[in-house]
Residue, then its C-alpha position, 0 to 999 in steps of 0.5 A: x447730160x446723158x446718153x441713151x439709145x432712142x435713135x434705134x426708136x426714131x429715124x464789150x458791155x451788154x444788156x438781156x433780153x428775154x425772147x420766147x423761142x417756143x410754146x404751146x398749149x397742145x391745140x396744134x397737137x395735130x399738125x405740129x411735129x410732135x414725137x413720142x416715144x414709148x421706151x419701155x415698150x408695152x404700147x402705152x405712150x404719151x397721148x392727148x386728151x381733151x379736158x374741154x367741156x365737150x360742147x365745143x370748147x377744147x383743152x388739148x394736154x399730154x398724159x402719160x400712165x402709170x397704172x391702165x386697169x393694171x400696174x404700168x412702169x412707163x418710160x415714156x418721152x414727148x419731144x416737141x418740134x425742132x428749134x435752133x437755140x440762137x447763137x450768143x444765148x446767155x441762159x435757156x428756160x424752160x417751163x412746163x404745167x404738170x399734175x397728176x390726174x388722180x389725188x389718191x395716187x399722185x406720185x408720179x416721176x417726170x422730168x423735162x430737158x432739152x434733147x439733140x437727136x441726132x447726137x442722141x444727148x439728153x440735157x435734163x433741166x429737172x427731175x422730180x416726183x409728185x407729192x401733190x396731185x395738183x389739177x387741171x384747173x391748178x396745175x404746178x407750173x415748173x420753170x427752170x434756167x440753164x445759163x451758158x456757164x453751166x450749159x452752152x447751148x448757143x446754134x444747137x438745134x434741139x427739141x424740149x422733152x417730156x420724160x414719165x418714168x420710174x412710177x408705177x402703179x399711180x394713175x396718170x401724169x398730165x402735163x400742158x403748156x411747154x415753154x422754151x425762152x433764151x435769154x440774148x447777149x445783145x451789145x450796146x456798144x456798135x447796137x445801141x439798144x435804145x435807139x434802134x427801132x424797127x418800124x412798122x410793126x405790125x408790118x406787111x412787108x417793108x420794114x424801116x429801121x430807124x436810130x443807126x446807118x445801115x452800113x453799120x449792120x452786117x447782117x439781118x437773120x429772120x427767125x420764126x417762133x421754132x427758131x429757124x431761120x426763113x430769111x437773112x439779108x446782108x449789107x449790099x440787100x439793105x436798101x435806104x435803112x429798109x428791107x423786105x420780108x413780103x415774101x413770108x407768110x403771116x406770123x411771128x418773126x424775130x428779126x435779129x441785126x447783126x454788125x461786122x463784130x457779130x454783136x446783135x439785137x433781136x426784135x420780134x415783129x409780126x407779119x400781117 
């Protein structure tokens, strides 16, 4: 865990499951709320580039340089959107593809991690420098796992990083497909996870849940896929083992049931 100044640049017995809390592949690069940061100052920063085939086909990635007609020595940062790491979280993964664009000069230095701006704390998952270009079409795909014993990140809300740095003098760091996944405590004691079912699913609003007595659930939490909650139901709004969620728009949600010892199941569902 590290600190640095980039505020002043930016106003029982149980079972795991796997769910993917955030991803990418940088087509909603437009719209999706992406920061960069230019640390060292010299007005080269992250930015997207498009390796489709021009002819109407896009690829949408993320580079950052190290040498622009002249020796750069980026400090560079990209931060995806927001998301809220689920309470209970047993481990965080995080994944990203990298390469550098250039095989002649492929020694550039990245790392990826975790960041809380508002505290202006950095979680670095990994640091490591190129020894091969790799490429677009092969990139090196980079997956880490930070578990709660090293690091309890549980009802933190943070967002993934993207750091080039300490390189100069190389050509380009590419960088595609970011990936942030929790892996959940869920009880199978109060919650048994077998027979529990949500139903429909694809749904287009009323969802059933089948396998435990309503009165059992103390809570429903509805995320969407940046992990932040859009909706929740307690005991006296779930009527007759269902609940409505006609309201959102369409989408993938995760419906977490929680009952009065705070023990839970997540399911994802999608609104139609």
């Amino acid at each position: 865990m590290k600190k640095i100044t980039l505020l002043a640049l930016i106003v029982g017995f149980f079972s795991y499951s796997q769910d993917p809390l955030w991803s990418t592949d940088f087509e909603d690069y437009a719209t999706a709320d992406y920061i960069v940061v230019d640390l060292d100052g010299d007005n080269n920063n992250f930015a997207p580039i498009d390796y489709g085939d021009g002819v109407g086909t896009t690829d949408i990635k993320f580079f950052s340089a190290s040498w622009d007609s002249v020796a750069l020595t980026p400090d560079n940062w990209l931060f995806s959107p927001e998301m809220t790491i689920p309470a209970n979280t047993e481990s965080v993964t995080l994944t990203a593809d990298v390469f550098a664009q250039d095989a002649d000069w492929a020694a550039e230095k990245y790392s990826i991690g975790l960041y809380d701006l508002v505290g202006d704390l950095e979680y670095n998952f990994h640091t490591e420098v190129l020894t091969n270009a790799w490429s677009s079409e092969a990139p090196q795909t980079v997956s880490i796992t930070i578990t709660s014993t090293e690091q309890d990140f549980s009802g933190l809300t943070l967002r993934m990083y993207v750091r080039h740095f300490e390189t100069t003098d190389m050509f380009r760091f590419v960088v595609d497909n970011l990936s942030v996944s929790t892996n959940g405590n869920l009880s199978t004691e109060d919650l048994n996870l077998s027979d529990i079912k949500i139903y429909p699913n694809p749904t287009n609003g009323l969802i059933n849940i089948a396998g435990i007595d309503s009165n059992k659930i103390n809570e429903i939490l509805i995320s969407n896929q940046l992990g932040q909650e859009v909706m929740n139901f307690d005991l006296s709004q779930i009527s007759n083992n269902s609940f409505d969620i006609s309201d959102l728009n369409k989408g993938i949600y995760f419906v977490q049931l929680k009952d009065d010892s705070n023990k839970s199941k997540t399911v994802k569902i999608i609104k139609e």
